[in-house]
N, C-alpha and C positions, 0 to 999 in steps of 0.2 A: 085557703082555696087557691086553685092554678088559676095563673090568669092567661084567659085564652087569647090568641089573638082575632081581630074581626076576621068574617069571611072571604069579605072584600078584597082582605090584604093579603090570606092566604092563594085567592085564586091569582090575585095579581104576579105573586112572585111565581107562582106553577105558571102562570102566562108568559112574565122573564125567562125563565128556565127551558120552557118547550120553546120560545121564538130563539133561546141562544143556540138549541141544540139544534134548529132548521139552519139555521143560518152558517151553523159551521158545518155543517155533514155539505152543504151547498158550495159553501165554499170549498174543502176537502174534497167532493167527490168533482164540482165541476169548474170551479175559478180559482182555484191553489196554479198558481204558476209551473212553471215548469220550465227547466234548462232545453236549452236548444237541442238536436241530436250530437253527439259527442262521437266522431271518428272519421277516418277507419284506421287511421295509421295506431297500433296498439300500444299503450304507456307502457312506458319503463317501469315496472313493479318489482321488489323483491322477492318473487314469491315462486322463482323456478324455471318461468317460461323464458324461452328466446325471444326475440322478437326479429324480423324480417319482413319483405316485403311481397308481391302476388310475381314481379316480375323475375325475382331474384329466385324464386322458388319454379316459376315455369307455367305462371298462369297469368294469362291476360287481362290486368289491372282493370281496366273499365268495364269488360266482360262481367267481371266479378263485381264489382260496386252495381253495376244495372241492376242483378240479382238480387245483391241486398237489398236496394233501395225500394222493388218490389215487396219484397215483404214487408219492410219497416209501415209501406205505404196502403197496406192491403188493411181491410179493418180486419185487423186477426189480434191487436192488443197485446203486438211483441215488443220487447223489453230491452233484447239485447241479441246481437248476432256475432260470434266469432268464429274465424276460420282457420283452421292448422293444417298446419302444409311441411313434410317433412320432419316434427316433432316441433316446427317454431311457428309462432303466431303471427300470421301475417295482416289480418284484418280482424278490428276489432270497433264493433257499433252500439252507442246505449244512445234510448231515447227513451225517453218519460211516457207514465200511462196508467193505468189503473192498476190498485192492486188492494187487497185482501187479506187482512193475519186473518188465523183460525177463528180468531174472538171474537170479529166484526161482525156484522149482518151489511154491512154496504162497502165498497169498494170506495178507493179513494184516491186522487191523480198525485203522483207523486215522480220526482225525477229519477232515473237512475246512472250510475257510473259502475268504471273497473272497481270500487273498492264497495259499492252496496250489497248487500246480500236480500237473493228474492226468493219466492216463495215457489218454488220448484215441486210441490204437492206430492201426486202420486211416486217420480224419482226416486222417496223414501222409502219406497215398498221392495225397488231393485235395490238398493242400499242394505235395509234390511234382510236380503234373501243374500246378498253377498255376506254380513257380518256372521249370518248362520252356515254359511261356507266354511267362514274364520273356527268359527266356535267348534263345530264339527271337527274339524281341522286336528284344533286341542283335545279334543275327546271330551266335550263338556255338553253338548246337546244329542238328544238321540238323532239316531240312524236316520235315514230319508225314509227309510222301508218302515219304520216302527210305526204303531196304531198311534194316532193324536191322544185318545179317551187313554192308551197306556199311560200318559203322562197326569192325567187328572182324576183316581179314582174315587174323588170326591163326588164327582158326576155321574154313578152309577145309575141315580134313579131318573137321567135321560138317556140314558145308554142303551140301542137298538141294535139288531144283526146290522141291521144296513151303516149305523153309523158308526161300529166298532172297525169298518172297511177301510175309511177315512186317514189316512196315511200320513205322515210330514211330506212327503215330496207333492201329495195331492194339494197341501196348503200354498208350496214353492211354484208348483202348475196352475194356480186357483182355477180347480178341477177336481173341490170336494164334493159337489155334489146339491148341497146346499142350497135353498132355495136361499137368494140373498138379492136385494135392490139398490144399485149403488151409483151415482152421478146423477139422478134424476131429481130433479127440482123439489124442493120442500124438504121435509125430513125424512130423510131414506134410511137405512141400517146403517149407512159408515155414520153417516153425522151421530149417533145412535150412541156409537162405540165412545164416543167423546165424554159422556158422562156415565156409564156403566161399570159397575165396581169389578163386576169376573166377566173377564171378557170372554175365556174360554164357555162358559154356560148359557153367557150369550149367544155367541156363533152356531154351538153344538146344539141348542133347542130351539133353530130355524128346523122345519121341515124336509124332509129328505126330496128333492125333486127329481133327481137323476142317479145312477149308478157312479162312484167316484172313478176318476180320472178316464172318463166318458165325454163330457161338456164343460167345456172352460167356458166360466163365468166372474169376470171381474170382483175382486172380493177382497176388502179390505179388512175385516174381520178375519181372516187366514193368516195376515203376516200381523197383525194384532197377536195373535198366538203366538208365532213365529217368536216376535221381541218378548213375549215373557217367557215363551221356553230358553232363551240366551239370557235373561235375568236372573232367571231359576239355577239354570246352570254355569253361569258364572260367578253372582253374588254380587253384583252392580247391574245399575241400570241398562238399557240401551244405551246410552247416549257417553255414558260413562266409557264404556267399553268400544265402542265407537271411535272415541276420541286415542283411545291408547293403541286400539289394535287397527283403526284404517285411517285416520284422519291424521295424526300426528306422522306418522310414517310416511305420509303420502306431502306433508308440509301444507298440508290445510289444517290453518290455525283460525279461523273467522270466520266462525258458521252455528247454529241457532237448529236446536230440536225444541219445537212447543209442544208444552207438555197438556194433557188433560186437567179435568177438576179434581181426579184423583193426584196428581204429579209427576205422572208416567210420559214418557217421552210417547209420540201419537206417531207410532211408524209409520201409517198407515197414510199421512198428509202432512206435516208436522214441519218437516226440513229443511231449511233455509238456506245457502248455501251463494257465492259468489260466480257468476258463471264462469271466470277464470280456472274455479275448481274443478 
């Protein structure tokens, strides 16, 4: 026979375990320290940029910190402000604050600097519409003009007049059409897209609410398609391809695509990035 252990003892340790896990999200989300704010004069990095000053470049030094100092000081939960002037960086500000990976359900107070990488969300979706520039570019993804459902004729038995309309550049305008619900509190269609094995049949059997590239509606499920039509036709990932054709080129070496439960890079929010980059 197993031997079980008492009740007692079981609940006791589930009573350890949920008071360790209040006690660190408490601390994490509201008593985790934090560095002082960090600037404005910008560090010496290897990493490309000049560095200079507000005066030397033709702008009014304390003018310019008043400004910042407004923002950093406004409850708006900014991170970091920097200003280029002439190709060279002349003010650069990091101060600590709440933040968020994809996986969390609660945000957590954390410091930041020139060398942190933060969580820059939607940015991925411009990202993504530039690497389908790139891809297009080499002749590996279809036309802007060409029908989306052309690329997926697996999906014939949701395929409608109205949604055969639905275009690659209507996905690059997110102006498919689409009936789609996205930034709004709870579990809306993007958070959706994070566990969902075809994304494409996902997107494509929302309901048709509008005539395409009619009404532009926020849609993160469009450049979802977007990254696996440049997987498709490249034969590497997002992130893969990213890294060869914009990132490397450009001397951003220190940046983070989170991927889904499936392991797909999440164009759609995903992207991590140094704000230097």
């Amino acid at each position: 026979m197993t031997a079980r252990l008492p009740k007692f003892r079981v609940r006791t340790w589930l009573a350890i375990v949920a008071s360790a896990c209040v006690i660190y999200w408490a601390w994490a989300g509201f008593l985790r320290p934090i560095s002082p704010r960090i600037g404005p004069a910008p560090q010496a990095l290897a990493d490309g940029w000049k560095a200079s000053t507000p005066a030397a470049e033709g702008m009014d030094a304390v003018a310019l910190q008043q400004r910042i100092s407004a923002v950093f000081e406004a409850p708006l939960n900014v991170h970091s402000v920097l200003v280029e002037r002439h190709g060279k960086l002349i003010s650069e500000t990091y101060q600590g604050g709440k933040d968020r990976s994809v996986y969390s359900l609660w945000s957590v107070r954390r410091s930041f600097s020139a060398t942190d990488k933060q969580d820059v969300r939607s940015i991925g979706k411009s990202v993504t519409g530039l690497l389908y520039g790139v891809a297009l570019a080499q002749g590996r993804v279809p036309e802007p003009s060409a029908a989306v459902l052309g690329s997926y004729p697996d999906l014939a038995d949701i395929s409608t007049p109205q949604k055969q309309r639905i275009r690659i550049e209507d996905l690059l305008n997110m102006a498919n059409g689409l009936q789609w619900r996205e930034g709004a509190p709870g579990i809306n269609d993007e958070l959706r897209l994070f566990w969902k094995s075809d994304i494409a049949r996902y997107l494509l059997s929302h309901d048709v609410a509008a005539a395409p590239n009619t009404l532009f509606n926020y849609n993160g499920g469009g450049t979802a398609i977007l990254a696996d039509l440049i997987a498709r036709g490249t034969g590497v990932p997002l992130d893969a391809f990213a890294r060869k054709q914009l990132f490397e080129p450009l001397g951003i070496r220190d940046w983070t695509w989170v991927k889904d439960v499936h392991g797909r890079p999440m164009a759609f929010n995903g992207l991590r990035l140094r704000p230097r980059d």
